[in-house]
C-alpha positions in Angstrom: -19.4 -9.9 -10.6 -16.3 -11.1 -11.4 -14.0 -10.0 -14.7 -12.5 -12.3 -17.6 -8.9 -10.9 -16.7 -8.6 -12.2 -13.3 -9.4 -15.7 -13.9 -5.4 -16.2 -13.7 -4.0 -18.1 -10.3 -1.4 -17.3 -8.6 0.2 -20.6 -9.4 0.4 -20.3 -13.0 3.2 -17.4 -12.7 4.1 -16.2 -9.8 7.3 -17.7 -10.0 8.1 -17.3 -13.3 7.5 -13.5 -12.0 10.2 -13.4 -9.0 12.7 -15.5 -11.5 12.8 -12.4 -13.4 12.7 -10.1 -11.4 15.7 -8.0 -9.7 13.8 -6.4 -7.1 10.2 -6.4 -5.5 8.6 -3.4 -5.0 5.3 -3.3 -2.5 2.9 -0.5 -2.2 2.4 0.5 1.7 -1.0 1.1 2.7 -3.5 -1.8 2.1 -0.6 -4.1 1.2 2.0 -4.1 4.1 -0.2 -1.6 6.5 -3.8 -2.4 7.5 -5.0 0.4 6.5 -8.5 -0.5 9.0 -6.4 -0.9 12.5 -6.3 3.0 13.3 -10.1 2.5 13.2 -10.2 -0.5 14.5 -8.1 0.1 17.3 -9.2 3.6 18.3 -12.1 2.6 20.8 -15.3 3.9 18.2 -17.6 0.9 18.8 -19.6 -0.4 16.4 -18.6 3.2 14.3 -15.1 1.9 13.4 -15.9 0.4 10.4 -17.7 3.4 8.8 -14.7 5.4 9.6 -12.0 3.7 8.3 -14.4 2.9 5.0 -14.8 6.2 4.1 -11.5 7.7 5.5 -9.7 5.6 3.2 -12.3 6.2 0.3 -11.9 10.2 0.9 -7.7 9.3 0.6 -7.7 7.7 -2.6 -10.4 10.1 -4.1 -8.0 13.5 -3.0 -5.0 11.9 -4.3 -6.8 11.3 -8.3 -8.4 15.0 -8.3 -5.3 16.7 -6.6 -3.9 14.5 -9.7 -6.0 16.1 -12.4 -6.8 19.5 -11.6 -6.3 22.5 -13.6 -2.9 23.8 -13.7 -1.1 20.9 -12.8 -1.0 18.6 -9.8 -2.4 20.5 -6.9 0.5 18.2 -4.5 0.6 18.7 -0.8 1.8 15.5 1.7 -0.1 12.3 1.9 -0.3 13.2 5.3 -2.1 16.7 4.9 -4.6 14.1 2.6 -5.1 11.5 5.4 -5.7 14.4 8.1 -8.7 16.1 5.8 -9.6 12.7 4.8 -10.1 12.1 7.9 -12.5 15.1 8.8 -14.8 14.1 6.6 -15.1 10.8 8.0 -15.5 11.5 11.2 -18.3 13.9 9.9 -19.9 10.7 7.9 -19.7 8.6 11.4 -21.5 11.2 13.4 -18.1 11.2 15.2 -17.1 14.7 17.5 -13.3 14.2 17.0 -12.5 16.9 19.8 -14.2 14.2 22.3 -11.7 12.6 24.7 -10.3 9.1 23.0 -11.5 5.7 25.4 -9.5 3.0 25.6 -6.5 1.7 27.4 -3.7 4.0 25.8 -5.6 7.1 24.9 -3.9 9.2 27.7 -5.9 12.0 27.3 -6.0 13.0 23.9 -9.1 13.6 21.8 -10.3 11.4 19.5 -9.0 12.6 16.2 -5.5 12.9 17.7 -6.1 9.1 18.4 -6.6 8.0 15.4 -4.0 9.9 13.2 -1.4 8.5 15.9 -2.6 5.1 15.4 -2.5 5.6 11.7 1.4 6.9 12.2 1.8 3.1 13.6 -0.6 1.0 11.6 -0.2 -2.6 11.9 1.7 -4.5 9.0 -0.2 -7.9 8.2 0.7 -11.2 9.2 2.8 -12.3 6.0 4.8 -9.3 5.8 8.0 -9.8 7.8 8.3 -13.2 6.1 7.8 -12.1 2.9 10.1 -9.1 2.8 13.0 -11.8 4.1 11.9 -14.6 1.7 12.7 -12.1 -0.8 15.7 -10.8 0.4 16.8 -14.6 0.8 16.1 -15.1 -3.0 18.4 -12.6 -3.9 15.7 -9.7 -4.5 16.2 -6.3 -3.6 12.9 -4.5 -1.6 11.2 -1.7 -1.6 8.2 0.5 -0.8 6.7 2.6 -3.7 3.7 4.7 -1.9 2.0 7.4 -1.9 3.1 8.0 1.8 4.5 11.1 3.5 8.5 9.7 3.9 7.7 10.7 7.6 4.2 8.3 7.4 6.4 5.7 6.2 9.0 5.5 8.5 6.9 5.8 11.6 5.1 2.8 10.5 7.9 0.7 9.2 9.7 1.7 12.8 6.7 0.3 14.3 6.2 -2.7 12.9 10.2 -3.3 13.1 10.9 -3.7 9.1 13.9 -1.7 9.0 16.4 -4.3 8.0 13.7 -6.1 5.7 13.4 -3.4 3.2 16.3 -2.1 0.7 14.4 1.3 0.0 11.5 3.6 0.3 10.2 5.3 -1.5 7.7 8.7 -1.6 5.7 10.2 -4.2 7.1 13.1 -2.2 9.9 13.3 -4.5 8.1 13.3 -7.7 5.3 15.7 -6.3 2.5 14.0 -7.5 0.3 10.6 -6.5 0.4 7.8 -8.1 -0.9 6.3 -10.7 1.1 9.1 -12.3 4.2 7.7 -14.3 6.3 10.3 -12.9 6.0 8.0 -9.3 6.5 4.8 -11.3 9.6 6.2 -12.7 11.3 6.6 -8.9 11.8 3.0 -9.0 13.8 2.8 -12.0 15.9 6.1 -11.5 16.6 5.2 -7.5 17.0 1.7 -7.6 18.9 1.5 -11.4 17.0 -1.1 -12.8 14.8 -1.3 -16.1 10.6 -1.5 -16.0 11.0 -5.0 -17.2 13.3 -6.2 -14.1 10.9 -4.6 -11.2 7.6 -7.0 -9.8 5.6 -4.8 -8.6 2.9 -5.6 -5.9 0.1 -3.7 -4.3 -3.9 -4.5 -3.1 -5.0 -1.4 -4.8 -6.4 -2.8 -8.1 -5.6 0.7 -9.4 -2.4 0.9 -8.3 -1.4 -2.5 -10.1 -3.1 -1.3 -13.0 -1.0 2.0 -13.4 1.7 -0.2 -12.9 1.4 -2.4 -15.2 0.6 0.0 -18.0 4.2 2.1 -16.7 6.2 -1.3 -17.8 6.4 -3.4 -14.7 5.8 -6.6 -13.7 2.4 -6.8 -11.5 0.9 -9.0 -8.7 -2.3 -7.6 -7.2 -2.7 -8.9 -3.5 -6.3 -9.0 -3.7 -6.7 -9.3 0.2 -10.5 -8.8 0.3 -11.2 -11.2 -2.7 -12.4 -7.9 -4.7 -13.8 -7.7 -8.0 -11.7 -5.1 -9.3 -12.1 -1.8 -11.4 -13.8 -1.7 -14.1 -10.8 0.3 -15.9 -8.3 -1.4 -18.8 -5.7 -3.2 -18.0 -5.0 -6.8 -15.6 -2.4 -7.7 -13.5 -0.2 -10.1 -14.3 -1.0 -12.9 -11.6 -3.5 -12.3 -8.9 -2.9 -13.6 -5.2 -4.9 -13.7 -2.2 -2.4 -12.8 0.4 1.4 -12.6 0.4 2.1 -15.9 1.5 2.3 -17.3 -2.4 4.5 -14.7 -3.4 7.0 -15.8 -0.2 6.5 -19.5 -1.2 7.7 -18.4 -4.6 10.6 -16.9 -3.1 11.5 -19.3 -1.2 11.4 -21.8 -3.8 13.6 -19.3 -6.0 15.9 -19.4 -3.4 16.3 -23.4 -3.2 17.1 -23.8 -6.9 19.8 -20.6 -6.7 21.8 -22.9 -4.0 
C-alpha cells in the first residue's frame, strides 16, 4: 500500500535540495553498504536470504530498545549489536555457526567468523563512488552519520576505497546512543559547524530520514527496494530510487557554479 506523502519525485526537488545545501550527509548501512552481501557472499545456499533478513531486523530492533530502556540508553558498540544480532539469526536459519565456512576464501574459519568478517567489508553499491565525487565536485562537503562502530566504519570505507570521497564520519559512538535520537543528529551540526537547515541528509532507512527530518534537516530517502515506508509521522523531503539522481543533481549544480 502505498502513502499520500511519498507521491513526491525526485525531480521535483532534488536540486533545489543540493543548491541549498553545504554538505551531504549519508547514512552507512543500507545506503552506501549492502547491508545483504555478508549473507550473500558467505557460501549459505539458499539460507542467505533468511539470514541477512532477520540479522538486520534483529540490528535495528536492539538499537530502538537499547534506545528506550529504563534508566537511560542501555549503549554498547554497533558492533557488539550486529554480533548478537547475528546469533539470533543464525538460530532463525537453522544455521550451526561453529560449522567450517565453504567457499573460495573461507580459509578455515567457522561460519559465523565468516560472516561478521564479510560484514567488516561489506560492499558499497554501484552509485556510491560517483556520487560521493559528484558532490565533492559541486562544492558539498560529505559525510557518514551512522550508527556504526568508528572501527565498522572504517573497515568498510577502507574496503570499498572511499577514503578520499568522504570529508567525515561520523559515530553514534560519540553521542552514546543510536539514532533516531537527536543527540546523533546533533554530531552533524557540532562537528561539521553548520546549521540543521544547511545539512541534506540521505539514508534508505525510512526511519532514519524521518528522525531526520523532524531534527531540522534536509531529507532524501534512497528508497532502494521501492518500500512503502513506515507507517510513523513525518515524510521526506524528495524520495529517490537509487543515488544516481541525487549525482545527476550534483552534477548539474556543479555546471551552473562554473
Amino acid at each position: 500500500m502505498s502513502h499520500p506523502d511519498y507521491n513526491k519525485t525526485a525531480r521535483d526537488g532534488i536540486e533545489a535540495l543540493v543548491r541549498q545545501s553545504k554538505v551531504i550527509v549519508f547514512d552507512a548501512y543500507g545506503t552506501l553498504f549492502d547491508v545483504q552481501a555478508a549473507a550473500r557472499g558467505a557460501g549459505l545456499g539458499p539460507l542467505w536470504p533468511k539470514v541477512a533478513e532477520v540479522w538486520r531486523t534483529q540490528q535495528l530492533q536492539a538499537t530502538w530498545l537499547r534506545n528506550c530502556l529504563p534508566g537511560g540508553p542501555a549503549f554498547v558498540p554497533f558492533w557488539t549489536v550486529t554480533q548478537e544480532a547475528l546469533e539470533v539469526a543464525l538460530a532463525a536459519a537453522g544455521v550451526d555457526g561453529s560449522a567450517p565456512a565453504t567457499g573460495g576464501e573461507a580459509g578455515g574459519v567457522t561460519i559465523r567468523e565468516r560472516l561478521l568478517q564479510l560484514y567488516k567489508e561489506l560492499e558499497a553499491y554501484d552509485d556510491v563512488a560517483d556520487v560521493l565525487s559528484k558532490a565533492q565536485a559541486a562544492g558539498r562537503r560529505t559525510a557518514i552519520l551512522s550508527n556504526g562502530s568508528k572501527d565498522m566504519l572504517g573497515d568498510a570505507i577502507r574496503a570499498a576505497s572511499l577514503e578520499d570521497k568522504l570529508d567525515a564520519v561520523i559515530s553514534a559512538d560519540d553521542a552514546a546512543v543510536f539514532k533516531p535520537d537527536s543527540r546523533v543528529y546533533d554530531l552533524v551540526c557540532s562537528s561539521l559547524g553548520v546549521r540543521p537547515e544547511e545539512v541534506l541528509f540521505v539514508s534508505s532507512n525510512n526511519w532514519d530520514v524521518k528522525g531526520a527530518a523532524a531534527y531540522g534537516f534536509a531529507t532524501a530517502w534512497c528508497n532502494r527496494k521501492g518500500s512503502a515506508g513506515d507507517a510513523i509521522p513525518g515524510s521526506p523531503d524528495v524520495v529517490i530510487e537509487s543515488l544516481v539522481e541525487l549525482a545527476e543533481a550534483c552534477a548539474a549544480q556543479a555546471t551552473k557554479s562554473e
